[in-house]
N, C-alpha and C positions, 0 to 999 in steps of 0.2 A: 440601555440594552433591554430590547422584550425578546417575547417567545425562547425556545428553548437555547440552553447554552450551551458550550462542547469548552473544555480546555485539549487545548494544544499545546505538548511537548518536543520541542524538536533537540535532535542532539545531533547537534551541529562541530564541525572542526573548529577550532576556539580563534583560527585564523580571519574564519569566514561571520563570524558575527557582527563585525560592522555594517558587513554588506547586507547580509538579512535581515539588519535590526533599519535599513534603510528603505530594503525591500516593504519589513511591516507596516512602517511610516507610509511611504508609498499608496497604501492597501486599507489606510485609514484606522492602522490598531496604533492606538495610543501606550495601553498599557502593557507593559512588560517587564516578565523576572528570570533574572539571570541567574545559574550559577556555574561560577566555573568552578575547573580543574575535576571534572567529571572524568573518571577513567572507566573504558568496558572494553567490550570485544562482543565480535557477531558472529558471521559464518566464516569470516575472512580466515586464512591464512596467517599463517605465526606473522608477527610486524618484526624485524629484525632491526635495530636503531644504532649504526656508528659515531663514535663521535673523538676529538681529537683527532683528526686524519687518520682515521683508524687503527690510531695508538691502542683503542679501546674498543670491545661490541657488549652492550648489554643490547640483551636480547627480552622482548616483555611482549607477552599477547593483550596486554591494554593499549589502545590508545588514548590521547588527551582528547578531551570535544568539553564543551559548554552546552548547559542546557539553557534551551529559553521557553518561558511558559509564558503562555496567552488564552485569555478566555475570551471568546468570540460569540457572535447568533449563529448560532445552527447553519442560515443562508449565506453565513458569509466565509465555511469552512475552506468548499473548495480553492476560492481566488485566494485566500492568507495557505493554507497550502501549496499551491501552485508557487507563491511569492519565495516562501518559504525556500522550497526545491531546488528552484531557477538559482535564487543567489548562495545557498549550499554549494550545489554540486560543480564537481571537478570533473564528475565522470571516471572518478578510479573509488577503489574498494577502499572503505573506512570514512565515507563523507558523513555516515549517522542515518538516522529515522527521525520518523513524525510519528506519533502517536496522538490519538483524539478522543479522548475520554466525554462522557455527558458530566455533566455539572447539576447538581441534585439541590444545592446550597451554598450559601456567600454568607460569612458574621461579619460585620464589621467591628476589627478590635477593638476599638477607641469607643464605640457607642453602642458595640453589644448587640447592634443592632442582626438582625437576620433579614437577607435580602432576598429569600427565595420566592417574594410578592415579584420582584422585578425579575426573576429567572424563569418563570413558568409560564 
């Protein structure tokens, strides 16, 4: 990787990871971290969740989603975005965000080493 770098957050429905982690492939990002059982909430409306044939309602403003992080060039945000999106969404409320932060520096644990020759 040269020139600058962005990571990328998505928090994705924990459903739809396969398909976005095919999407990434697709898009040429090799590397990726996962993690589940991320719970949040956004703008949306309380999530109401039955279960037992609704013997039972818990009621919870979190939803589940997985987060996946990717560190990308700069140029190549929009299409691993776009990739991103396309195999997320459902088109109903709670499918998640992307977030796109710069990336300033990279250690490598094992060798200590600092990668920010290769990020700038």
């Amino acid at each position: 990787m040269t020139g600058a770098m962005k990571q990328i957050e998505a928090v994705v429905k924990k459903e739809k990871v396969p398909a976005v982690d095919k999407a990434l492939k697709a898009v040429g990002v090799s590397g990726v971290t996962m993690i589940e059982g991320a719970m949040g909430r956004g703008r949306d409306k309380l999530i109401v969740t039955s279960y037992a044939r609704g013997r039972w309602t818990f009621t919870s403003d979190y939803i589940s989603h997985s987060i996946l992080i990717v560190v990308v060039d700069e140029k190549d945000v929009s299409k691993v975005t776009q990739a991103i999106a396309k195999a997320a969404s459902t088109k109903r409320i709670g499918d998640g965000m992307i977030f796109i932060s710069p990336i300033e520096d990279a250690i490598d644990i094992s060798s200590g080493e600092s990668l920010d020759h290769s990020l700038a």
